[in-house]
C-alpha positions as CSV (number, residue, x, y, z in Angstrom):
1,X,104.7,27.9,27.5
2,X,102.1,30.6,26.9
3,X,99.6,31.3,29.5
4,X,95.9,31.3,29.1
5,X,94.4,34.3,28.0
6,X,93.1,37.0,30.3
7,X,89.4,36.9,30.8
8,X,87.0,39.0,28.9
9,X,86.4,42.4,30.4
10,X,82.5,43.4,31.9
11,X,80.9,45.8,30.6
12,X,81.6,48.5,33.2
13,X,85.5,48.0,32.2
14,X,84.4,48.5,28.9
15,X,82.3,51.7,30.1
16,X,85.7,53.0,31.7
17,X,87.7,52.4,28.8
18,X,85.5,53.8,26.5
19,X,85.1,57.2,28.7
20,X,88.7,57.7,29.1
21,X,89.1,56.9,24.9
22,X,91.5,54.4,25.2
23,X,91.6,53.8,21.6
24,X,94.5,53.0,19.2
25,X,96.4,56.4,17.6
26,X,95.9,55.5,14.3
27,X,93.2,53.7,12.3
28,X,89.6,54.9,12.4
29,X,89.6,55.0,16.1
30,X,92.3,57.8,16.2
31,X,91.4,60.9,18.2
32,X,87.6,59.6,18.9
33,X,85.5,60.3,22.2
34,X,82.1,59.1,23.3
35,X,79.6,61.4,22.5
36,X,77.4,62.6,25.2
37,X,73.9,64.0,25.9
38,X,73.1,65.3,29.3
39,X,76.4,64.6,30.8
40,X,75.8,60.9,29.8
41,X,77.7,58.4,27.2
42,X,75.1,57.1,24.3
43,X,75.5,53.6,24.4
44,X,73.1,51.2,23.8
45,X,73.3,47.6,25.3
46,X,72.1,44.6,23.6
47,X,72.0,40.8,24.6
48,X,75.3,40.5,23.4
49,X,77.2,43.8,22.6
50,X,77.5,47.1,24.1
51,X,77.4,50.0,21.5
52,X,78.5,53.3,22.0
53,X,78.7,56.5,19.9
54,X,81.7,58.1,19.5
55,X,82.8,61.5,17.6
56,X,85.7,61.1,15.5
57,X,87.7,63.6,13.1
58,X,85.7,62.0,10.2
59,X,82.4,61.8,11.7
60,X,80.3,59.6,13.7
61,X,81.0,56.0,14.5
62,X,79.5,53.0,16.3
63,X,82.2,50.6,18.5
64,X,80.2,47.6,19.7
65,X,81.9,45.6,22.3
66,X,81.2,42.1,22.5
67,X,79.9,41.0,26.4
68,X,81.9,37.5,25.7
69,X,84.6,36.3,23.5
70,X,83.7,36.4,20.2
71,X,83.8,33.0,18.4
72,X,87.3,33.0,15.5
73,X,84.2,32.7,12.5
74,X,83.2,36.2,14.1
75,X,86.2,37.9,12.8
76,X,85.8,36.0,9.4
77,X,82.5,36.9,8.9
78,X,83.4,41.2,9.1
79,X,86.5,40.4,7.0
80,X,83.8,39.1,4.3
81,X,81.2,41.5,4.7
82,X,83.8,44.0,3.7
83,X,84.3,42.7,0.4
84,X,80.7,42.3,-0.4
85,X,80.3,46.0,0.1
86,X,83.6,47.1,-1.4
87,X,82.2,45.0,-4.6
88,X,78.3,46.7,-4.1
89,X,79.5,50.1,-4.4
90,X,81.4,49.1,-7.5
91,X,78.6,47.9,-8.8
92,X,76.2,50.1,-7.9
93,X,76.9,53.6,-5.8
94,X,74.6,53.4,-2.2
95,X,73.0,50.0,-3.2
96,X,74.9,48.9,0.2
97,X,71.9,48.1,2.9
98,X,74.0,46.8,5.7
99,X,75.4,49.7,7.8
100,X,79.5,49.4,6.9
101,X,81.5,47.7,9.7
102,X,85.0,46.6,10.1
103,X,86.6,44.3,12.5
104,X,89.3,45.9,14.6
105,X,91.5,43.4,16.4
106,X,92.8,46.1,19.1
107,X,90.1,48.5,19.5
108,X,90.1,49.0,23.2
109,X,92.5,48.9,26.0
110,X,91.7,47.8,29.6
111,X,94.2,46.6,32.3
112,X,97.1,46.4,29.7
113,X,95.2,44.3,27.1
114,X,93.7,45.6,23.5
115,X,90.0,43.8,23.2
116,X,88.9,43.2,19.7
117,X,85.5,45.4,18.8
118,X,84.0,46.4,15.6
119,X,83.5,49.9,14.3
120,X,80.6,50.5,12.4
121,X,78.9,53.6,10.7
122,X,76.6,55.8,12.5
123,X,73.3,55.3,11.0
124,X,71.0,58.5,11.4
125,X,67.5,57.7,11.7
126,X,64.3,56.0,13.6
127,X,64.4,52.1,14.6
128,X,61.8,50.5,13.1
129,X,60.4,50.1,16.8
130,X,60.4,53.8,17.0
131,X,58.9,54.4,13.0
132,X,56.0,52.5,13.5
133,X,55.0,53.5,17.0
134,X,55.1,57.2,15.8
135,X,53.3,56.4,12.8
136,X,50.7,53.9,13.5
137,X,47.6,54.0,11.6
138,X,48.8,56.2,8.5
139,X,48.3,54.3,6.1
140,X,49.8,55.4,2.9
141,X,53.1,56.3,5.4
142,X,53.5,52.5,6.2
143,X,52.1,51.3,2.9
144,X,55.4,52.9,1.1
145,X,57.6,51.5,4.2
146,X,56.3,48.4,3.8
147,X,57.2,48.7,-0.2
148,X,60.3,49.6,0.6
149,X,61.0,46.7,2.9
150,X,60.2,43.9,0.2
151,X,62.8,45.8,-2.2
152,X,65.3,45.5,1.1
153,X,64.6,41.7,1.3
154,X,64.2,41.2,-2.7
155,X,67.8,42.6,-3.0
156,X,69.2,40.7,0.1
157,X,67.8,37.4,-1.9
158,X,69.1,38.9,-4.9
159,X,73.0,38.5,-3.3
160,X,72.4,34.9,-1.3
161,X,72.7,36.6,1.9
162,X,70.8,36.3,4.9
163,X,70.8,39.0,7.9
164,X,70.2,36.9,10.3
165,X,68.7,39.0,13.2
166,X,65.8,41.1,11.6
167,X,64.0,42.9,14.5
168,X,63.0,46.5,15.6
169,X,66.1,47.5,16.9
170,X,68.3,46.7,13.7
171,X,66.3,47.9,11.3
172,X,67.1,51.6,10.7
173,X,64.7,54.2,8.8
174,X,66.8,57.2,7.7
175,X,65.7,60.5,6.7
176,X,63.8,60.0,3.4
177,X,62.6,56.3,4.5
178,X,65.8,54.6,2.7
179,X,66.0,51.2,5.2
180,X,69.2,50.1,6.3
181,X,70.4,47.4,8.4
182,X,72.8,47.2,11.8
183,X,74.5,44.4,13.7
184,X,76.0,42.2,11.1
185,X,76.9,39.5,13.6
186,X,74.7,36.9,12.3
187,X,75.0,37.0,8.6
188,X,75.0,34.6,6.6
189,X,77.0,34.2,2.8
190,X,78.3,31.3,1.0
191,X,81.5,32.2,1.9
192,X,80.6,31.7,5.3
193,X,78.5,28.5,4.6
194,X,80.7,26.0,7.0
195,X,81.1,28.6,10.1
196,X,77.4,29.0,11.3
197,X,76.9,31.9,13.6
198,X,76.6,31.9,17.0
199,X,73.2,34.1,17.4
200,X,70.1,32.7,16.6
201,X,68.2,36.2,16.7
202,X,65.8,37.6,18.4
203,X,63.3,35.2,19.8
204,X,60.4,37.5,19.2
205,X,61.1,37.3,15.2
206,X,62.4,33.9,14.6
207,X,60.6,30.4,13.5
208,X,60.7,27.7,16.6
209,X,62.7,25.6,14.7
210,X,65.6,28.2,14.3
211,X,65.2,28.4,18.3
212,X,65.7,25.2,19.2
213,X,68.8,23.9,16.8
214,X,70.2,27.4,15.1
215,X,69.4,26.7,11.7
216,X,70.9,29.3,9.2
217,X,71.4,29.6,5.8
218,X,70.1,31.8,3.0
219,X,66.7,31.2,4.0
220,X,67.1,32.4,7.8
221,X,65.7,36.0,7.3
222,X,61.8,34.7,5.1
223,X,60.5,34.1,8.8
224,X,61.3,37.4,10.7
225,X,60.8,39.3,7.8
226,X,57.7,37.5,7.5
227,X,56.9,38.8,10.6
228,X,58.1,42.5,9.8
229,X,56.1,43.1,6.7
230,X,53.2,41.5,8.5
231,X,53.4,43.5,11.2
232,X,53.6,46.9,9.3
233,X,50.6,46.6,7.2
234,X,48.6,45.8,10.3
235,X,49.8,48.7,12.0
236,X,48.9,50.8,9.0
237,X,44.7,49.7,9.2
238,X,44.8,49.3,13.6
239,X,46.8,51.7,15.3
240,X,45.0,50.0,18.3
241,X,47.5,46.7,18.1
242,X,50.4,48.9,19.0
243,X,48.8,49.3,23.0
244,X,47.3,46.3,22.7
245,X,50.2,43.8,22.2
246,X,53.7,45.6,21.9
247,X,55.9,45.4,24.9
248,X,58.6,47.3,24.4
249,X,60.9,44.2,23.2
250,X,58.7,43.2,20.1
251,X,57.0,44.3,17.2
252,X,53.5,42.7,17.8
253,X,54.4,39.2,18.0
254,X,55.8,37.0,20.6
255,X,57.3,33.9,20.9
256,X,54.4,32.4,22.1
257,X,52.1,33.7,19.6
258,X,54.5,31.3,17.0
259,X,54.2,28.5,19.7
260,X,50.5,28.5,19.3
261,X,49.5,29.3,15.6
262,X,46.0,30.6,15.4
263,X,45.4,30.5,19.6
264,X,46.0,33.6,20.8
265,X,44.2,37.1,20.4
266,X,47.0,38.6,17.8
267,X,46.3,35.9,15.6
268,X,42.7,36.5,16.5
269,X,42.4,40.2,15.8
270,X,44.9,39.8,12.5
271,X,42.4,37.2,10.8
272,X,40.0,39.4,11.4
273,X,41.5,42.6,9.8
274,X,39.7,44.4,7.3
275,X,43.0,44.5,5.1
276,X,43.1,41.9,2.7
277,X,47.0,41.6,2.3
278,X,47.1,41.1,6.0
279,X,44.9,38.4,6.4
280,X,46.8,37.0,3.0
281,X,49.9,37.3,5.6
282,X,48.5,36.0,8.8
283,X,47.7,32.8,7.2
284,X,51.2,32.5,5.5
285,X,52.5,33.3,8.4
286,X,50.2,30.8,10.3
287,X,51.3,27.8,7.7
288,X,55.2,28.9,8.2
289,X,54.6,28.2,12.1
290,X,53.0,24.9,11.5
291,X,55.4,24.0,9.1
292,X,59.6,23.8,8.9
293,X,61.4,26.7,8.4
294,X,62.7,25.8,5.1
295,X,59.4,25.3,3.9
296,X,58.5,29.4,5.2
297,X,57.3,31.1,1.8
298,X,60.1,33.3,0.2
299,X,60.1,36.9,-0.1
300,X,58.9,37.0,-3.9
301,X,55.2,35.7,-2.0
302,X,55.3,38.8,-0.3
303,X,54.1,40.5,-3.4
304,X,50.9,37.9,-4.3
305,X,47.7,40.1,-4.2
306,X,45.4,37.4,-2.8
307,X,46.2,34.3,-1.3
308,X,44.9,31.1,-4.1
309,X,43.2,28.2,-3.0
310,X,46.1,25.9,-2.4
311,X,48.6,28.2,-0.8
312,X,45.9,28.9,1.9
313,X,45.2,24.9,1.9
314,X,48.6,24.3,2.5
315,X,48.4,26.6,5.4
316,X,45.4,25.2,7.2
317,X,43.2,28.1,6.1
318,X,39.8,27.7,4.1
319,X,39.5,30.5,1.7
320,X,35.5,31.6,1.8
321,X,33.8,34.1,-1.2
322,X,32.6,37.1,0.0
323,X,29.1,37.1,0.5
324,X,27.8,40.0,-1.0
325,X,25.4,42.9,0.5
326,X,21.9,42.7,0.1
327,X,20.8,45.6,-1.9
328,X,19.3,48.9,-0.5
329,X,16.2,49.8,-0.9
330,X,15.8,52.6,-3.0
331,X,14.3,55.7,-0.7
332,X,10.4,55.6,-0.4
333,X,9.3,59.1,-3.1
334,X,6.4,60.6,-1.7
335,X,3.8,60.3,-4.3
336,X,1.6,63.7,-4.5
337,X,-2.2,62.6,-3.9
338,X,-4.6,62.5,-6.5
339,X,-7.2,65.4,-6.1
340,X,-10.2,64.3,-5.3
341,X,-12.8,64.1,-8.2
342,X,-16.3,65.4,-6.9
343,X,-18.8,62.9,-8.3
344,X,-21.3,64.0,-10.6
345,X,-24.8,64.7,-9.6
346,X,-27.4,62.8,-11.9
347,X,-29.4,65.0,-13.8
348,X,-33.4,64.8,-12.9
349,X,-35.2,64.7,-16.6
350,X,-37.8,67.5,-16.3
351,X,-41.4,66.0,-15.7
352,X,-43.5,67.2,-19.1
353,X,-46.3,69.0,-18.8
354,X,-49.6,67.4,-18.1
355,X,-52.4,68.3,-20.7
356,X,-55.7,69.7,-19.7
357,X,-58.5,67.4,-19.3
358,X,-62.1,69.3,-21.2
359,X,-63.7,71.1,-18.6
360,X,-66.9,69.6,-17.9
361,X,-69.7,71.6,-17.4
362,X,-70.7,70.9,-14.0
363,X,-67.0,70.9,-12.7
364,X,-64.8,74.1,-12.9
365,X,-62.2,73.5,-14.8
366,X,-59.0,72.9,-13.5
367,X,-55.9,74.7,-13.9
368,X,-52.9,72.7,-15.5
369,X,-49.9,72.6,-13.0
370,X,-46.7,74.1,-14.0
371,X,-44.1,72.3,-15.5
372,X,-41.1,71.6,-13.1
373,X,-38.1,73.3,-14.4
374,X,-35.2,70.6,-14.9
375,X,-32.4,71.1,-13.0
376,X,-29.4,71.5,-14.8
377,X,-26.3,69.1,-14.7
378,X,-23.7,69.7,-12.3
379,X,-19.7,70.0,-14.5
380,X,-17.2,67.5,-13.4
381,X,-14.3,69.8,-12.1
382,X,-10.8,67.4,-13.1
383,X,-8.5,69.3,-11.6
384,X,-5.1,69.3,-13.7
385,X,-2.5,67.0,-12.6
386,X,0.5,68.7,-11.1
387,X,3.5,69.6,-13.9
388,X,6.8,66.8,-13.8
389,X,8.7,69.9,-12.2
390,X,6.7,70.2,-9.0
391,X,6.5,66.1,-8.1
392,X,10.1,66.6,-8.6
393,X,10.7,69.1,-6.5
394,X,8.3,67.9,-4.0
395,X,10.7,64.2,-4.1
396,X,13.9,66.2,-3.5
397,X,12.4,68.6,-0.8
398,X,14.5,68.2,2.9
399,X,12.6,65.2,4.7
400,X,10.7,64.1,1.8
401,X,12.1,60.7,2.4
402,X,10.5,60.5,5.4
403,X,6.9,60.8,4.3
404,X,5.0,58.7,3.6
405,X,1.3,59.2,1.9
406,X,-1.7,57.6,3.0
407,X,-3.8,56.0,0.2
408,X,-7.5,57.7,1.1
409,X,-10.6,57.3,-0.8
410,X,-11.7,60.9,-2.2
411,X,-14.5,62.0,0.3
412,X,-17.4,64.2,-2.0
413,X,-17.7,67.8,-0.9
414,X,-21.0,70.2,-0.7
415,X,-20.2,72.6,-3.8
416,X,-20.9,76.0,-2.4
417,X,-23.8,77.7,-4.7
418,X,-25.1,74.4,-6.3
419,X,-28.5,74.7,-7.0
420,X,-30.8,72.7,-4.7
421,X,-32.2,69.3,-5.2
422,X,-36.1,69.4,-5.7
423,X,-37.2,66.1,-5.7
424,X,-39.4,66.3,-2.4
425,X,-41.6,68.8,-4.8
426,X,-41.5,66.3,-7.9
427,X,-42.6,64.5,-5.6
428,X,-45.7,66.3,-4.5
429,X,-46.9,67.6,-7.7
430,X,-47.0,64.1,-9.1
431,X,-49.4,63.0,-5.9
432,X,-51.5,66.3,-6.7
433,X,-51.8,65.1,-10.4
434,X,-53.0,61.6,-9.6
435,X,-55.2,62.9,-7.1
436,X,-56.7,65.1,-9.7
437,X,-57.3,62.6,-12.1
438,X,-59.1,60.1,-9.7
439,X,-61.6,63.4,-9.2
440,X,-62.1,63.7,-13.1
441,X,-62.5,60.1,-13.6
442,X,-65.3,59.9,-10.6
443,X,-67.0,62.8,-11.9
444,X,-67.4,61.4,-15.7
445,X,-69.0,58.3,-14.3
C-alpha cells in the first residue's frame, strides 16, 4: 500500500534548496547557482510561484517553484507549449512571444524528495510596470509600444491561444521594445480545451465575470489586454495618472474601477482625455464591463480610428459632434488719420468803384473813395495721402495691434501769414458812401 505523498514544501525550504543548488546533475539544471546581487538571491515571489535566477553553464535561467501542488493539467499544459514553440521557430525564426519554458518533474530536492518546477528563459528587459512608469508622458515612446502590443495580441489571435494572465509583471519589454511574455501557467490552446487552468489572473486586469466562475478560452486575454492598450495610450497624453491612480500592484485600473463602470475618477479623468483613441477605448472598455466577457470586443477593434455610432450605443455612450470654435477676430489695423483739410476761406468780391457825382457849384466837390482792394482766395492745401508702404509698415509696427485711432473731426487752423480779413472797413466805407449821398441828395433839393 503506498503512502500518501509528502506535503508540499514552503517557500523558505524552497529558499534553502535553491541556495545550496540542489539541482539534478544533468538536464538544464546541471551545474546552476542562484545568482546574487548584494549578497542576496534574485527571486521574485508571486501569488503562486517563487522565481529565482540562476547562472548556469549556458546562460541565464528562471526556476519557478510552485507555493502548492500543481494541478496534473499543469504539467500538460508546458508539455504543449513546447510543441507550439518548437513548431513557431520552424515556421518562422524568433516569432515565439512566450518566454520558452519546460516542465521539469525533479527539479529540486528538499528532505529527500525531488519537487517538480519549471525552467524558463531569462528574459532581459523592463516589466511593463517598470516601461511605463519610466516613460510616462512621451508620447511617440508609448505610441510605438502600444503598436507593438496589438501585433503581440493580433499574432496571439492569429494561433487560438490565450495567455491567460496579461498584467505588468508578465509582460516583458526587451532591449529594442520587442514584447515578450512570462508565466505560462494559465494558457489556453485547443489542445488544452477540456483541462481549464487553475488561475484566473490578476484581478486588477480581468473582466468580473472571469472572477467569479474562471471562464477561459480563446477569448480570455480581449479584456486585460483591453485594459493594457488602454492604459498605455493614456499614459502617453497624462503622465499625471501614473501618481494619481497606480499603486504599485496595477496598471491604472482596479478591480473596483470594472465593478463600477463609468463611477469612479479613472473612468472620469479617461472620458475626459484629450486623446481621441483613448476615449474610443474607455467606452469599449466601459461596454465590455457592462456586458459578458464573451461579448468584450476582439483585438482587431483595437485598431478602429473612431468609435461609430452603434459601437458606442452598444456601450452606453452617446457619441456628440464637435462643436466647432468660434472664429477670431482678425487683429484691429490701426488706420493712419486723415489729415485734416483746412477749409477754404470765401473770397470777398471787391466793392467797385463809386462814380463821382457833378460837383455842384455851391458844394466842393467830393473826392471819390478808393476802391477796396479784393482780397485774394486762400489755396486749399490737400495734403498727399500717405504711400501703401508706410500704412503697411505702420500695421506691422511692434504694438500696432494695440492702438486703436480715435475718429476726430478735423479742427481748422490759423494759417500763419494769411492776409487779414477786412470786412470791418467794407464795412465802414459803405456807411461813408450812403452818408455822402444823403448830403448830395439834400443839397440838390
Amino acid at each position: 500500500m503506498t503512502g500518501s505523498p509528502p506535503p508540499w514544501p514552503d517557500v523558505a525550504a524552497f529558499d534553502t534548496a535553491v541556495q545550496r543548488a540542489a539541482f539534478p546533475r544533468h538536464g538544464r539544471l546541471a551545474g546552476a547557482v542562484v545568482e546574487r546581487r548584494g549578497g542576496l538571491m534574485r527571486r521574485m515571489e508571486g501569488a503562486n510561484a517563487i522565481a529565482y535566477v540562476l547562472r548556469a553553464p549556458d546562460g541565464a535561467l528562471v526556476l519557478r517553484c510552485f507555493k502548492e501542488r500543481p494541478a496534473p493539467a499543469l504539467r500538460l499544459r508546458y508539455e504543449a507549449l513546447e510543441k507550439w514553440a518548437a513548431r513557431a521557430d520552424a515556421e518562422a525564426e524568433g516569432s515565439w512571444v512566450p518566454a520558452d519554458a519546460e516542465w521539469v518533474e525533479e527539479a529540486v530536492r528538499i528532505d529527500g524528495h525531488w519537487w517538480p518546477a519549471v525552467v524558463m528563459e531569462h528574459v532581459v528587459g523592463d516589466s511593463l510596470r517598470a516601461h511605463l512608469e519610466a516613460r510616462a508622458g512621451r508620447r511617440e515612446e508609448l505610441t510605438l509600444l502600444a503598436d507593438r502590443w496589438r501585433e503581440v495580441l493580433a499574432w496571439l489571435d492569429g494561433l487560438g491561444m490565450a495567455h491567460g494572465d496579461l498584467q505588468h509583471d508578465n509582460v516583458r519589454i526587451e532591449e529594442g521594445g520587442r514584447i515578450r511574455l512570462i508565466d505560462l501557467d494559465a494558457v489556453w490552446t485547443s489542445e488544452l480545451s477540456a483541462e481549464a487552468p487553475r488561475e484566473h489572473g490578476h484581478p486588477h486586469f480581468q473582466h468580473p465575470e472571469r472572477l467569479r466562475d474562471g471562464h477561459g478560452d480563446r477569448t480570455a486575454d480581449r479584456f486585460s489586454a483591453l485594459v493594457i492598450q488602454a492604459s498605455i495610450l493614456a499614459l502617453a497624453v497624462d503622465p499625471g495618472l501614473w501618481d494619481d491612480f497606480h499603486n504599485e500592484d496595477n496598471l491604472l485600473f482596479t478591480v473596483e474601477d470594472f465593478a463600477l463602470p463609468m463611477a469612479t475618477p479613472l473612468w472620469f479623468r479617461l472620458a475626459a482625455s484629450r486623446s481621441v483613441e483613448v476615449r474610443r477605448l474607455t467606452a469599449l472598455l466601459d461596454g465590455a464591463c457592462r456586458g459578458p466577457l464573451s461579448e468584450v470586443p476582439p483585438f482587431r477593434e483595437l485598431d478602429a480610428p473612431e468609435p461609430t455610432a452603434a459601437s458606442a450605443a452598444s456601450a452606453g455612450w452617446t457619441l456628440t459632434m464637435p462643436v466647432p470654435a468660434p472664429p477670431v477676430a482678425p487683429p484691429l489695423v490701426p488706420v493712419p488719420p486723415a489729415a485734416p483739410v483746412p477749409p477754404t476761406l470765401p473770397v470777398v468780391p471787391s466793392v467797385p468803384s463809386v462814380p463821382s457825382v457833378p460837383s455842384v457849384p455851391s458844394v466842393p466837390s467830393v473826392p471819390s473813395v478808393p476802391s477796396v482792394p479784393s482780397v485774394p482766395p486762400v489755396p486749399t492745401v490737400v495734403p498727399a495721402a500717405a504711400p501703401p508702404e508706410a500704412a503697411d509698415r505702420a500695421a506691422s509696427a511692434p504694438g500696432a495691434e494695440d492702438r486703436t485711432v480715435p475718429f476726430m473731426l478735423p479742427v481748422p487752423e490759423t494759417r500763419r501769414g494769411a492776409p487779414p480779413v477786412r470786412r470791418p472797413v467794407l464795412i465802414g466805407a459803405g456807411l461813408a458812401l450812403l452818408m455822402l449821398l444823403a448830403v448830395l441828395i439834400g443839397v440838390v433839393r
